[in-house]
ROPADO-423176 format. One record per residue (C-alpha): residue number from 0; residue in one letter; x, y, z. Coordinates in pm, 1 decimal, m for minus. Layout:
REM residues N
{NUM; A; {X; Y; Z}};
...
***
This chain:
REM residues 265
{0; X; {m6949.7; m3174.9; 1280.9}};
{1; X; {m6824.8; m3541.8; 1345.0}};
{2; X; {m6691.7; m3627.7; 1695.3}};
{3; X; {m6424.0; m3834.2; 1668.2}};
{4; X; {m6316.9; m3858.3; 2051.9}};
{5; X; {m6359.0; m3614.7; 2376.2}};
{6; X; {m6196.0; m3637.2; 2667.2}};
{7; X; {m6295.6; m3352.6; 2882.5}};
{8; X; {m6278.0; m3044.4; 2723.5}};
{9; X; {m6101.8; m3172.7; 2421.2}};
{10; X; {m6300.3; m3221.8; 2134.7}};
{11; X; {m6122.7; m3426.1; 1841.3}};
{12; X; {m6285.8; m3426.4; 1504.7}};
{13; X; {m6147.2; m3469.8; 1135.8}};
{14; X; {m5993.3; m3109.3; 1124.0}};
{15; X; {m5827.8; m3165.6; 1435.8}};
{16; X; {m5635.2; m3455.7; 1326.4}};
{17; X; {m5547.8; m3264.1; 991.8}};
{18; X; {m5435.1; m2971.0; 1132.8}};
{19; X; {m5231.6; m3166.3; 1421.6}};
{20; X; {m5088.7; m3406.0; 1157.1}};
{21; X; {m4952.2; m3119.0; 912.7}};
{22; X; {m4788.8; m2926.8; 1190.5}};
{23; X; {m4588.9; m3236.3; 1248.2}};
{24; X; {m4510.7; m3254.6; 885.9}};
{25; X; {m4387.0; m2856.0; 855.9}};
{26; X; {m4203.7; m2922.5; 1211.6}};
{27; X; {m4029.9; m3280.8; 1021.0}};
{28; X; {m3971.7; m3053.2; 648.3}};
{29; X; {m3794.9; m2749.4; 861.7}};
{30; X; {m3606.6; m2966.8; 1051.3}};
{31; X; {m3505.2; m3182.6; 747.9}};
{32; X; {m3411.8; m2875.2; 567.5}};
{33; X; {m3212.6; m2751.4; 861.2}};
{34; X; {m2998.5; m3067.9; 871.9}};
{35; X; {m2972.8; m3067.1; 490.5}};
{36; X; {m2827.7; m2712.0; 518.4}};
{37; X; {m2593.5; m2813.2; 809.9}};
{38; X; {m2458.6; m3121.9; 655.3}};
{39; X; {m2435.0; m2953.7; 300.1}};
{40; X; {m2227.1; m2690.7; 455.3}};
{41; X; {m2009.2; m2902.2; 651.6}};
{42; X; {m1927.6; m3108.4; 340.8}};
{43; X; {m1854.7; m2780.0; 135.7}};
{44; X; {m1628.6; m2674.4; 390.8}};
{45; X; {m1445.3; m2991.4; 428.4}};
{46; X; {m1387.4; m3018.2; 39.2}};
{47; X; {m1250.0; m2727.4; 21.8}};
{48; X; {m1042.7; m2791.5; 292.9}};
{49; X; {m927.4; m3174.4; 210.7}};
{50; X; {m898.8; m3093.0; m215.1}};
{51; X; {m613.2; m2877.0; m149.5}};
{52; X; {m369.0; m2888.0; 172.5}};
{53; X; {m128.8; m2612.4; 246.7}};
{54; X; {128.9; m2856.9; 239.5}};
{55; X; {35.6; m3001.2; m83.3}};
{56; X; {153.1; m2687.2; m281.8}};
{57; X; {533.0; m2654.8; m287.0}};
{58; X; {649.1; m2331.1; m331.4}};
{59; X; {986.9; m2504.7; m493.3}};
{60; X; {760.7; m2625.4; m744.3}};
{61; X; {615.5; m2256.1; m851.0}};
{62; X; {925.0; m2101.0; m860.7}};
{63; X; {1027.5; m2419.8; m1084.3}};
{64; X; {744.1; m2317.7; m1254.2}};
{65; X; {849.5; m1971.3; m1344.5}};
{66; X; {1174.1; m2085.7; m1384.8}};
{67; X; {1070.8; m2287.0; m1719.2}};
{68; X; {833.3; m2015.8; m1803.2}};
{69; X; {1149.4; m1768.1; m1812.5}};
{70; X; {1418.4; m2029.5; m1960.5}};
{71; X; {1186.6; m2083.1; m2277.1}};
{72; X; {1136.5; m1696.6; m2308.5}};
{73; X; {1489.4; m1638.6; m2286.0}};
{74; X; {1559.9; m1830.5; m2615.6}};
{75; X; {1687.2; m1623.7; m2896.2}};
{76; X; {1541.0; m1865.0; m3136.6}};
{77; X; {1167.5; m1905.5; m3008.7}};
{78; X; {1161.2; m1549.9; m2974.0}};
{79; X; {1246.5; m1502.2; m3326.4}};
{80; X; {996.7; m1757.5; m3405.3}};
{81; X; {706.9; m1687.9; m3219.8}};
{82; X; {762.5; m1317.1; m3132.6}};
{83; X; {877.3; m1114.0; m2856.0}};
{84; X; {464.2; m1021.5; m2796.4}};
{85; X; {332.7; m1352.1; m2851.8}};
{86; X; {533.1; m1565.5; m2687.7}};
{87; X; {507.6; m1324.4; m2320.9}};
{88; X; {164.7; m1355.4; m2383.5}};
{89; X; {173.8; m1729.6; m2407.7}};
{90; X; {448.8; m1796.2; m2130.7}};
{91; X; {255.1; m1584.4; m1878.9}};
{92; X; {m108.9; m1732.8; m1934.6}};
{93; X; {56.1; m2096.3; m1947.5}};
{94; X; {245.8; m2051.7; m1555.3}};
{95; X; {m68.2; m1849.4; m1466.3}};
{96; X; {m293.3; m2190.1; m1549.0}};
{97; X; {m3.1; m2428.5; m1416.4}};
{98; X; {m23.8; m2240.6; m1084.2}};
{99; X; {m393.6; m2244.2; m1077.6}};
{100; X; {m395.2; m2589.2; m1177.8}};
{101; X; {m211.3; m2656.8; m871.5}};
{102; X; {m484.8; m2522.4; m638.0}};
{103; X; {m742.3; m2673.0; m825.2}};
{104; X; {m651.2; m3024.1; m939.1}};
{105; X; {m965.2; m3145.0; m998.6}};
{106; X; {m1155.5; m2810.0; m1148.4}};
{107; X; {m1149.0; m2831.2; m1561.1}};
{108; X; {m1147.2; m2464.9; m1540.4}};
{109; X; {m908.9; m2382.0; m1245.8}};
{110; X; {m851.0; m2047.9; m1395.5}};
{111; X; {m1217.8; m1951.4; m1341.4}};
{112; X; {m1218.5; m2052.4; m980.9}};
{113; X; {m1148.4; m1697.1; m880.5}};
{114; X; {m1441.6; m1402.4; m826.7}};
{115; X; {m1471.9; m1099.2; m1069.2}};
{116; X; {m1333.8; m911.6; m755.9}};
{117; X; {m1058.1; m1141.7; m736.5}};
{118; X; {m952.0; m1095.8; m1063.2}};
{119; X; {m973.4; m804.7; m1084.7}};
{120; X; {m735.0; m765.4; m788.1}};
{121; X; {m456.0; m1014.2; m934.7}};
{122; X; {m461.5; m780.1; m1278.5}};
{123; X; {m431.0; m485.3; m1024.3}};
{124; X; {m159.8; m628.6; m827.5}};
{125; X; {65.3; m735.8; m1181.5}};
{126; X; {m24.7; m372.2; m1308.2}};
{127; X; {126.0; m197.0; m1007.1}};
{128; X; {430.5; m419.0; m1025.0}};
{129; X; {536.8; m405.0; m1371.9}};
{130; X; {471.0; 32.3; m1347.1}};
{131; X; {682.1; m14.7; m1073.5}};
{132; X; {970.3; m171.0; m1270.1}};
{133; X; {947.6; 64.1; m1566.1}};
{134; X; {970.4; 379.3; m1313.6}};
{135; X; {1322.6; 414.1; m1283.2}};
{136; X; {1484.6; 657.6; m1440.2}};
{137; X; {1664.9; 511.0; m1782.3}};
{138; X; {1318.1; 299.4; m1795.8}};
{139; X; {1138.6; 616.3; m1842.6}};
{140; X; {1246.8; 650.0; m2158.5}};
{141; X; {989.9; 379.0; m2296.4}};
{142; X; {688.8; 468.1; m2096.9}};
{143; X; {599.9; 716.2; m2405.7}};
{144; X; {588.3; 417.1; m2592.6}};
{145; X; {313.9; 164.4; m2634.1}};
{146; X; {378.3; m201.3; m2605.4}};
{147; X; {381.2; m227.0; m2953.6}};
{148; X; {597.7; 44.9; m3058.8}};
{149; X; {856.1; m111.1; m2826.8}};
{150; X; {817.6; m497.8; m2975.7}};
{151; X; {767.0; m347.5; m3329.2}};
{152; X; {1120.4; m184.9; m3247.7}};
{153; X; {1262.5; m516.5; m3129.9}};
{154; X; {1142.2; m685.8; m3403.9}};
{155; X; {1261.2; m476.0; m3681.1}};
{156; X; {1631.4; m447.7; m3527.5}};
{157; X; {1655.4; m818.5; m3535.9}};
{158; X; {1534.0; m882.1; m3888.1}};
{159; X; {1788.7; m627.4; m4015.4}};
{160; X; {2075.2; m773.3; m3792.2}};
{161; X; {2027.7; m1092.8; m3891.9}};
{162; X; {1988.4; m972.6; m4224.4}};
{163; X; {2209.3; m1106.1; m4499.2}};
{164; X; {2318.1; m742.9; m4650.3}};
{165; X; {2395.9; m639.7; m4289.5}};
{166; X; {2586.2; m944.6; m4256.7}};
{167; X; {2746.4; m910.2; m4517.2}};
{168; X; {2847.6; m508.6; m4468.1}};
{169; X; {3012.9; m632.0; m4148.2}};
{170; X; {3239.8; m865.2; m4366.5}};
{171; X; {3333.0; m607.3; m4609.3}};
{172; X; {3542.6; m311.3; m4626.5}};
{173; X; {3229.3; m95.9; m4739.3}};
{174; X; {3136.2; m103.2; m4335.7}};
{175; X; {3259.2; 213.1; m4285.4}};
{176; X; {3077.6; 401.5; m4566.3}};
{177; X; {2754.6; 231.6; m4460.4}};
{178; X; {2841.9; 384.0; m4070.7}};
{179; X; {2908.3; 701.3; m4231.6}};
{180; X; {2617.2; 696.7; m4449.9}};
{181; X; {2351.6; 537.6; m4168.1}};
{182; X; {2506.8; 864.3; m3924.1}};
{183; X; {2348.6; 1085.1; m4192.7}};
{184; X; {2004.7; 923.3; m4216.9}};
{185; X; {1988.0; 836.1; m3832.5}};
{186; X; {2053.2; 1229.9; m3733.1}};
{187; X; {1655.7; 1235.9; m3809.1}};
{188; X; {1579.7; 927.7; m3666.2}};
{189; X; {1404.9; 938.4; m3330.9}};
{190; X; {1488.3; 598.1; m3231.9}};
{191; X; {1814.0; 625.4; m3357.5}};
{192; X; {1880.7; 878.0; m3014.2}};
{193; X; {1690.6; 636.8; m2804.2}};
{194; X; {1961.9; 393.3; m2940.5}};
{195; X; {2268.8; 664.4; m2865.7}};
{196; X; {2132.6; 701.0; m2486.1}};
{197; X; {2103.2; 344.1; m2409.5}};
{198; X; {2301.7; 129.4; m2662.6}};
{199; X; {2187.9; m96.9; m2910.8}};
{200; X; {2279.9; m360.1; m2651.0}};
{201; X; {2093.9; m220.7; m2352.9}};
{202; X; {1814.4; m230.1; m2567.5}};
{203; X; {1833.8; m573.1; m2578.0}};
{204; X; {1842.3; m607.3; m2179.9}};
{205; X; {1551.7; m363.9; m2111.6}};
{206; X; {1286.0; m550.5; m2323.7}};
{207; X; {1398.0; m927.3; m2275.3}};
{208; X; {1440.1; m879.4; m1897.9}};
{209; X; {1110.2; m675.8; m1846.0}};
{210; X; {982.3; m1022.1; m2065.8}};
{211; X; {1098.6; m1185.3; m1775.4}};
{212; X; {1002.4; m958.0; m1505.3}};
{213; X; {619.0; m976.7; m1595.0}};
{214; X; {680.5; m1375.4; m1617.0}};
{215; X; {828.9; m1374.5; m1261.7}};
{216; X; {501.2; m1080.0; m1130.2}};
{217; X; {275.9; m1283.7; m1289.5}};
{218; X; {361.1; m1677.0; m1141.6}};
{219; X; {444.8; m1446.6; m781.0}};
{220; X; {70.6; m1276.4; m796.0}};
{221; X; {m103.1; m1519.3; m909.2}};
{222; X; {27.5; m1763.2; m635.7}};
{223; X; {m57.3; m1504.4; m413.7}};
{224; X; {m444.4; m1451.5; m521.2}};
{225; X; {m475.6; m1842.7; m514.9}};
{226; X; {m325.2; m1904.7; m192.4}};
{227; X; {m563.5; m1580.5; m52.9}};
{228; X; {m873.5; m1757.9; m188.2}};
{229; X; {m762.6; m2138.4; m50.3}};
{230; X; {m618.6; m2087.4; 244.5}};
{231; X; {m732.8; m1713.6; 345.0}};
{232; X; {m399.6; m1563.1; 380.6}};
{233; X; {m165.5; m1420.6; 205.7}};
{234; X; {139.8; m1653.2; 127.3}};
{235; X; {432.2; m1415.5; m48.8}};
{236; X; {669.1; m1587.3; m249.6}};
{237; X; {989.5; m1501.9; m340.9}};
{238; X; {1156.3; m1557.1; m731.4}};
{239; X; {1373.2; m1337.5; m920.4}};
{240; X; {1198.1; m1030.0; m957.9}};
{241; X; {1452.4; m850.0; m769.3}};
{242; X; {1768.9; m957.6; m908.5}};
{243; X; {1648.5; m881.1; m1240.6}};
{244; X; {1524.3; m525.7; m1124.5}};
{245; X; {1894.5; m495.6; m972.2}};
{246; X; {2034.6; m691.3; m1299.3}};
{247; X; {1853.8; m409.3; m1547.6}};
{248; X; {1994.7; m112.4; m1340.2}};
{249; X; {2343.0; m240.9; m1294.4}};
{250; X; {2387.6; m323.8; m1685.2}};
{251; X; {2255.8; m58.3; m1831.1}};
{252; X; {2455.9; 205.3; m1578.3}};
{253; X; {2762.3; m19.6; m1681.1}};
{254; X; {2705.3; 3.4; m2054.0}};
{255; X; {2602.8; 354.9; m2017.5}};
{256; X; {2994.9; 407.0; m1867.4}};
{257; X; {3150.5; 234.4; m2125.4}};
{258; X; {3296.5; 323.1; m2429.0}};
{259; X; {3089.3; 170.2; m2673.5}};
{260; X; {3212.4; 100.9; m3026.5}};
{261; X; {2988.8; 123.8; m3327.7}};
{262; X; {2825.6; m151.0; m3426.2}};
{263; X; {2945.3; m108.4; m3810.2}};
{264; X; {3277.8; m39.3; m3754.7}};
***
């Protein structure tokens, strides 16, 4: 073996200075790493924290937000268009990316920012909500029913009321002997006592204002999921949901009071 240098004791050869040398290097790469890690982290943190403020996202602005979503549900005429089904559909995924979009400004995606878990808790949370609403006791009435049945209803009562024959029939004297005749053929007709218990018009109410209900559970959720993830707490918001729980019961215990006339007569 080659000497190199010794100084006492110490003997320095070749694998000496190799082992010596790579030490330092490991010691250098784990401390690089370390700082890497650090710095990384800090960054992450500081994005997260500087892409979107807690005063950035106005809470005016959501319930504006939901407040659109519900106005362009509410017309007759896109309704009619589009469909009672379709167009919830499309009004409640639409605020659902607007709000997102709000927490993630930057993200092409901001939909996708949240965890399986996550999601999974915001479809829990709207779930809950909208059983809630149907609970009461006229409500109940529907729960039998699958979404369908109840939109397939809707659907079908407005193409014959806006249907030129029925039209018609209301203009004419032969209204009464269509009354008398529909009596006959509705005695058999299960929806037909749905229709007796609630009204023709409270049907109306139930199905557009649950519409706007899940609108309202869906924009208030899914602010409440994003603002969870962002800013680790839980930042309630509060829309319409209430009103229009109290607006369902109150019309439908009015209409259920009064004496309604037939619709043919």
């Amino acid at each position: 073996m080659t000497f190199l240098l010794k100084i006492g004791q110490i003997t320095i050869d070749w694998k000496t200075i190799i082992t010596f040398f790579t030490g330092v290097g490991v010691g250098f790469l784990l401390l690089l790493l370390i700082y890497l890690y650090a710095v990384l982290r800090g960054l992450n943190k500081e994005l997260r924290l500087n892409k979107v403020q807690e005063e950035d996202i106005d809470e005016e602005e959501i319930k504006w937000l939901i407040a659109e979503a519900q106005k362009e549900f509410k017309n007759k005429e896109t309704r009619q268009k589009v469909g009672f089904g379709n167009l919830l559909l499309r009004e409640s995924k639409e605020l659902a990316y607007d709000i997102s979009k709000k927490f993630y400004p930057d993200s092409p995606y901001p939909y996708l920012e949240l965890t399986i878990d996550e999601t999974l808790e915001l479809v829990h949370y709207i779930t809950n909500r909208v059983d809630q609403l149907i609970s009461g006791k006229i409500l109940r009435l529907f729960r039998g029913m699958t979404i369908r049945k109840i939109i397939e209803l809707n659907n079908t009562k407005t193409k014959i009321e806006e249907s030129r024959l029925v039209k018609s029939a209301k203009k004419t004297g032969i209204a009464k002997v269509i009354s008398s005749t529909m009596k006959v053929v509705n005695a058999v007709n299960p929806f037909y006592w749905i229709k007796k218990v609630t009204v023709n018009k409270a049907l109306d109410i139930i199905i557009v204002k649950i519409g706007l209900s899940v609108i309202a559970i869906t924009g208030e959720e899914t602010y409440k999921i994003y603002s969870k993830k962002v800013f680790n707490k839980d930042i309630d918001i509060s829309t319409s949901v209430d009103d229009l729980y109290a607006g369902i019961k109150s019309d439908l215990e009015n209409l259920n009071e009064e004496d309604v006339e037939d619709e043919w007569e």
